[in-house]
C-alpha positions as CSV (number, residue, x, y, z in Angstrom):
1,X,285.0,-21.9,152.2
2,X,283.4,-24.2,149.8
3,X,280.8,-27.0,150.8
4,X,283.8,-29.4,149.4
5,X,286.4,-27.6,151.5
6,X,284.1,-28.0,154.7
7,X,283.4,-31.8,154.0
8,X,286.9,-32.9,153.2
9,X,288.0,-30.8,156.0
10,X,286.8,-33.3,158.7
11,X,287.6,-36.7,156.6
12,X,291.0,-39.0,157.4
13,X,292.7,-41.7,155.4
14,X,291.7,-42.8,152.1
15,X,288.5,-41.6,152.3
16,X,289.9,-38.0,152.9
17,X,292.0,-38.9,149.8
18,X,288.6,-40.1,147.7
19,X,286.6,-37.7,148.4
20,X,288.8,-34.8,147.2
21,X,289.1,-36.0,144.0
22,X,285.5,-35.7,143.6
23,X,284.0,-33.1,141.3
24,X,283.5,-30.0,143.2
25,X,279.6,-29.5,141.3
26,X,278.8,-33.2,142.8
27,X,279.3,-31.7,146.7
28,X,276.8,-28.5,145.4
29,X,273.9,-30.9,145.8
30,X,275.0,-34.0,147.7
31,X,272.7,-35.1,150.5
32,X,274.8,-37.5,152.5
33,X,277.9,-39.4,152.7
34,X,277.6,-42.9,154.7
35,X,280.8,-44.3,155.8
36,X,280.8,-47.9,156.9
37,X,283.7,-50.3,157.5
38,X,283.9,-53.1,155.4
39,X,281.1,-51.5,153.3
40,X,281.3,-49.7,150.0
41,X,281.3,-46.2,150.4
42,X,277.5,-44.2,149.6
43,X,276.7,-41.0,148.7
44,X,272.7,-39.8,148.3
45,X,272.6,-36.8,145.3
46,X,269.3,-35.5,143.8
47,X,267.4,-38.7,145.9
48,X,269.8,-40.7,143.7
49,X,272.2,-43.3,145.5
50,X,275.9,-43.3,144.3
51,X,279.0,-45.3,145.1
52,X,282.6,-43.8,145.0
53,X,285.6,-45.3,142.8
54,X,288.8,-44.6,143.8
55,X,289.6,-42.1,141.7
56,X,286.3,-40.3,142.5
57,X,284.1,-41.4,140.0
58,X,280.4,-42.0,141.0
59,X,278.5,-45.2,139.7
60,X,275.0,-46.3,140.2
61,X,276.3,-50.1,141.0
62,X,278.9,-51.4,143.5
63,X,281.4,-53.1,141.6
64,X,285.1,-51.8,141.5
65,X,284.2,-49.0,144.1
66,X,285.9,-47.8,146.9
67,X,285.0,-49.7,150.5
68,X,286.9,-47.8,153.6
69,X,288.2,-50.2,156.2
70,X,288.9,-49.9,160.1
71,X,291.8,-47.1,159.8
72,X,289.9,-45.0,157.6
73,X,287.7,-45.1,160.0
74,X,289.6,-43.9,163.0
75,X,291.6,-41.9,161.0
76,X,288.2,-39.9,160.2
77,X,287.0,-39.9,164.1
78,X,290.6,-38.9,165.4
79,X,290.5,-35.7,163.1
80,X,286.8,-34.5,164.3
81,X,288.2,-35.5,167.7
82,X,291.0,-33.0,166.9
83,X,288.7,-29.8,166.3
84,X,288.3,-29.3,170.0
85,X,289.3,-32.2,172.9
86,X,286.8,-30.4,175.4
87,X,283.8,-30.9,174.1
88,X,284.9,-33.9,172.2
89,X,283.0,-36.6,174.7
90,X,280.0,-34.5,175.2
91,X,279.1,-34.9,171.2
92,X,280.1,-38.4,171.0
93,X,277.6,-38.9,173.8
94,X,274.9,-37.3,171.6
95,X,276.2,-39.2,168.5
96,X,276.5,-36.7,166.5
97,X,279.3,-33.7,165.7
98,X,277.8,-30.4,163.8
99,X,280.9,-28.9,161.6
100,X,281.9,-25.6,159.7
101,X,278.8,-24.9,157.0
102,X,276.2,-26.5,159.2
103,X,276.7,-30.1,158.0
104,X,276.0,-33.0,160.9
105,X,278.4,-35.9,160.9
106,X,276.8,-38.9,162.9
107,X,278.3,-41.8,164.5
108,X,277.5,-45.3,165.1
109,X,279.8,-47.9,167.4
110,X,279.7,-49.4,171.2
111,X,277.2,-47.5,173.2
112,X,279.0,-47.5,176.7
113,X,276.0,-47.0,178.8
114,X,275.8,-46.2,182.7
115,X,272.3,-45.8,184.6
116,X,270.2,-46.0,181.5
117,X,272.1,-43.2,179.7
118,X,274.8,-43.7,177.5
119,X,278.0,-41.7,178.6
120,X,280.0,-42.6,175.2
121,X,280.5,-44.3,172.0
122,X,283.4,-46.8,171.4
123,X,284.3,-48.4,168.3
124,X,283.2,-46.3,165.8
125,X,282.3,-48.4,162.8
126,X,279.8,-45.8,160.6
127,X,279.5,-42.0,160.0
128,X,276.8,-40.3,158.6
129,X,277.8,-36.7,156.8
130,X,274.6,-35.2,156.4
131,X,275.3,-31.7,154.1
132,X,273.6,-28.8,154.8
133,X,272.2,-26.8,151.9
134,X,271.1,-23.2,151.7
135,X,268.2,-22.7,149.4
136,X,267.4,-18.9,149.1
137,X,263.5,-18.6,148.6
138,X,262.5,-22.4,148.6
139,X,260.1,-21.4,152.0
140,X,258.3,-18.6,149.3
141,X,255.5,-21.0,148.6
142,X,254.7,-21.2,152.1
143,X,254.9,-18.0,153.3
144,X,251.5,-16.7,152.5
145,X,250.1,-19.6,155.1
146,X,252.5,-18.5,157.5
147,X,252.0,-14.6,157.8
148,X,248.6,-13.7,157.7
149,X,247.2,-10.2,158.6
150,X,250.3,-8.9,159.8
151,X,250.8,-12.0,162.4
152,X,252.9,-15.0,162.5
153,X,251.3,-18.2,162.5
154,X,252.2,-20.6,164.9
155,X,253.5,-23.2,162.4
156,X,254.8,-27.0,162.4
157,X,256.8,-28.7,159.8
158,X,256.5,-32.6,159.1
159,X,257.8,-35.1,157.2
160,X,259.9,-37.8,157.6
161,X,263.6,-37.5,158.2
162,X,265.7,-36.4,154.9
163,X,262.8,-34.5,153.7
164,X,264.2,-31.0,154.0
165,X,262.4,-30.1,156.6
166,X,265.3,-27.9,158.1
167,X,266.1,-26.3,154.5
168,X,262.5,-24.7,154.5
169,X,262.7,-23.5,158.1
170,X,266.0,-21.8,157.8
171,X,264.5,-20.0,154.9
172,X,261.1,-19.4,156.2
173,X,263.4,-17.4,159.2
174,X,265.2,-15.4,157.0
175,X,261.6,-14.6,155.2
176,X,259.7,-13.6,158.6
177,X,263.0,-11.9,159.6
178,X,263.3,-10.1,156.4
179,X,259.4,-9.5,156.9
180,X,260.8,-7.5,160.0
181,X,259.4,-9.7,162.9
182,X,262.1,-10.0,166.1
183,X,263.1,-13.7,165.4
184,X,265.0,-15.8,168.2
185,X,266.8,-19.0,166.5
186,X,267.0,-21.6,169.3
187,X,270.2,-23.8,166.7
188,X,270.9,-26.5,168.8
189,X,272.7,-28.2,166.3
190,X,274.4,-25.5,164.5
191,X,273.1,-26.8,161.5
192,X,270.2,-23.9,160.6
193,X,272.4,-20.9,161.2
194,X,275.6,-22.7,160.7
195,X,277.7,-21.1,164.0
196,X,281.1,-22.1,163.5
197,X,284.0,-20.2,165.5
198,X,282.0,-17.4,166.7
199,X,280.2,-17.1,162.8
200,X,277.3,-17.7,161.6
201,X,277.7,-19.3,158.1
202,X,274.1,-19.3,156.6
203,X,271.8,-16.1,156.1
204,X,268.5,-16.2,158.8
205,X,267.6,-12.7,158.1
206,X,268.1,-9.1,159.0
207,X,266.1,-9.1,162.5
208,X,267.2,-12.7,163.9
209,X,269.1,-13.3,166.9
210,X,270.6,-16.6,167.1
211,X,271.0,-19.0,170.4
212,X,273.9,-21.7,169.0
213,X,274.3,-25.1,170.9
214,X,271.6,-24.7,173.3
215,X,268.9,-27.3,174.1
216,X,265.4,-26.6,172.7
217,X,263.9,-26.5,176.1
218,X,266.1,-23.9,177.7
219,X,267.0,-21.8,174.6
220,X,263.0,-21.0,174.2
221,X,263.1,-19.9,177.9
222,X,265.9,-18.0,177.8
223,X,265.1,-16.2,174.6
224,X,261.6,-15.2,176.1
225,X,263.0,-13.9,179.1
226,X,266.2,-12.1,177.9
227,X,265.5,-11.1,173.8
228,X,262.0,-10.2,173.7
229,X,260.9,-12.0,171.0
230,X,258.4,-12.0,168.2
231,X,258.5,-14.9,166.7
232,X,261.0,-17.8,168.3
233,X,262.1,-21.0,165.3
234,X,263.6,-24.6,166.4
235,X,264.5,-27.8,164.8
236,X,262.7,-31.4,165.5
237,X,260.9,-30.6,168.6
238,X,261.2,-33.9,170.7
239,X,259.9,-34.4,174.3
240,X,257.6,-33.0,176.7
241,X,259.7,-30.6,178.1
242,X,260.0,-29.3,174.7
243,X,256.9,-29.1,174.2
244,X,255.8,-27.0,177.8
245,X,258.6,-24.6,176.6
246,X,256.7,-23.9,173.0
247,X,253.3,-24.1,175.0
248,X,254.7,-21.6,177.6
249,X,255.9,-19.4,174.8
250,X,252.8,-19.2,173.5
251,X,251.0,-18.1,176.1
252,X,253.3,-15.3,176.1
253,X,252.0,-14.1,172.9
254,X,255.5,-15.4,170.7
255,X,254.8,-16.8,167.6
256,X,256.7,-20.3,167.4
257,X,258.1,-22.4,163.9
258,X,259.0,-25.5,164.9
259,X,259.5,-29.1,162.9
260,X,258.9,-32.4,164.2
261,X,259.1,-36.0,162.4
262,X,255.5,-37.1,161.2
263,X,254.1,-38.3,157.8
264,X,250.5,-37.4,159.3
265,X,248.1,-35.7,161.8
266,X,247.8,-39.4,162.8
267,X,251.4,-40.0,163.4
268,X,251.2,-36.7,165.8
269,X,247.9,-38.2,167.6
270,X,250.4,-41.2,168.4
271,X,253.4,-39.1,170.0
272,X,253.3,-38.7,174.0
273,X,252.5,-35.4,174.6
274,X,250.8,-34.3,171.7
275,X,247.5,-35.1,172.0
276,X,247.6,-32.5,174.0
277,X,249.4,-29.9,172.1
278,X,247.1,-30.5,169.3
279,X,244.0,-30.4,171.3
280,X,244.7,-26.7,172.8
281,X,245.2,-25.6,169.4
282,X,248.6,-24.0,170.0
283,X,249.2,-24.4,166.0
284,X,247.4,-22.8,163.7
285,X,249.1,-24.1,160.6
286,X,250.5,-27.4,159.7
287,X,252.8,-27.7,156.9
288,X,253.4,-31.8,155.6
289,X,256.2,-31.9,153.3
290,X,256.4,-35.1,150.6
291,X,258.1,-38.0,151.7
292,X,260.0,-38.7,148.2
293,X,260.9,-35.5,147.3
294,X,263.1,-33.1,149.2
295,X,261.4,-29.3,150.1
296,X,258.2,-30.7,148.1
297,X,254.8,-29.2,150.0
298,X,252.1,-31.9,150.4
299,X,249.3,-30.2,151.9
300,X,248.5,-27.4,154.6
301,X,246.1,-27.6,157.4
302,X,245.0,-25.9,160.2
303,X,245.8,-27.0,164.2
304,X,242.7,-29.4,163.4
305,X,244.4,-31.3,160.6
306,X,241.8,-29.7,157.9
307,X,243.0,-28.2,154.7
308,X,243.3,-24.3,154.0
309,X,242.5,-22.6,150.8
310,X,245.4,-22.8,148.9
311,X,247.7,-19.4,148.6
312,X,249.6,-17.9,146.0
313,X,253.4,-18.4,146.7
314,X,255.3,-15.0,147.6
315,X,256.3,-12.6,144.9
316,X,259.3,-10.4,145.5
């Protein structure tokens, strides 16, 4: 299925009806598609912002374009609704729905909220398709800092959202994998491995066993006690618990890869919980992607937050 196919697929009304008259080249490196009511409609390509025409033209200004209104809308939410009625309320409690490919579709509307959580959202007026993009060998610059001596590193990624910090880890698994470490993929998005209907859509290497739509906290427990584990990888490590899970694994001798949010050893100092992390040391390398350019390395430290000598990129 193509990464036009899979987008399209989940799309109602006009938008549906815009979208596929879009060149199929523009979906191989689109970023996101924002729907908002009332609003024209924006696609991010290359770090480039686009607007739609009707006939599925993209312009750099807003004039004549297409702007979705309150049916396209619903129309949209009532066919992701459609995939699967079950599980349907669970994901709009999280915001968010993960679809065939990997790509993340996230909502905004009426937070119906009941003890502090919310329990559901109403009145959808804004979707977020955020595509997922395979790129074979982009992690190859980082490897060297990453497997050293015949070990895996314990290893962070950071940068702010929309930086690619998810592209390079799905690669940097299929590289350790391929490298023939035991990796456990804790997905709990189903965006690295890209699960869909009992498949997995996107290649994480030879030697990875993949854990799909289960919590950070609990996959990393469950994978140490079940799959015996090398190395174990997850995406945007958040809270504590999170973090006692990668700490516990650890101590267990499992190499982890994890990403987080952060510009900046600072911006980790800041986080509850980390000041701990970082003062046991339980990273040994900390990779800081640029903030304007997607996949771009900035810099490599150490658990400290001091540079390492800079490594030759792997060679196949």
């Amino acid at each position: 299925m193509s990464k036009k196919t899979e987008v399209t697929a989940v799309l109602g009304g006009k938008i549906k009806e815009v979208c596929e008259k879009m060149d199929e080249k523009t979906f191989l490196s689109l970023q996101e598609i924002r729907i908002r009511q009332g609003r024209p409609l924006c696609l991010k390509k290359d770090g480039q912002t686009y607007f739609v025409t009707k006939s599925g033209v993209l312009k750099e200004v807003k004039t004549n374009v297409f702007i979705p209104d309150r049916r396209d809308i619903l129309s949209t939410v009532e066919v992701l609704a459609g995939y699967s009625r079950f599980a349907f309320q669970e994901e709009m409690r999280r915001g968010y729905f993960t679809i065939a490919g990997g790509h993340r579709v996230g909502l905004c509307g009426h937070a119906l909220v009941q003890d502090g959580a919310v329990v559901e959202l109403r009145q959808i007026t804004g979707l977020n398709i955020r595509c997922a993009k395979e790129v074979k060998g982009c992690a190859e610059v980082i490897f060297p800092y990453v497997v050293e001596k015949g070990r895996v590193q314990n290893t962070l990624i950071l940068s702010p959202p929309g930086c690619g910090k998810t592209t390079l880890l799905r690669d940097l698994v299929r590289l350790v994998s391929n490298a023939g470490f035991c990796v456990g993929l804790v997905d709990e998005r189903s965006e690295i491995a890209a699960c869909f209907g009992g498949e997995t859509g996107n290649d994480c290497g030879e030697n990875t066993d993949v854990l799909d739509g289960c919590p950070k906290t609990e996959g990393i427990l469950m994978l140490l006690r079940s799959m015996a584990p090398e190395v174990i990888a997850v995406d945007e490590l958040g809270g504590e618990n999170d973090l006692a899970a990668v700490f516990e694994a650890s101590l267990c001798g499992v190499s982890v890869i994890a990403t987080c949010h952060g510009a900046c050893y600072a911006d980790l100092e800041r986080r509850k919980g980390w000041k701990e992390v970082l003062d046991k040391r339980v990273f040994d390398r900390l990779i800081f992607l640029e903030k304007d350019a997607v996949g771009k390395l900035r810099t490599v430290t150490d658990g400290t937050g001091k540079g390492v000598k800079k490594k030759e990129a792997l060679v196949h």
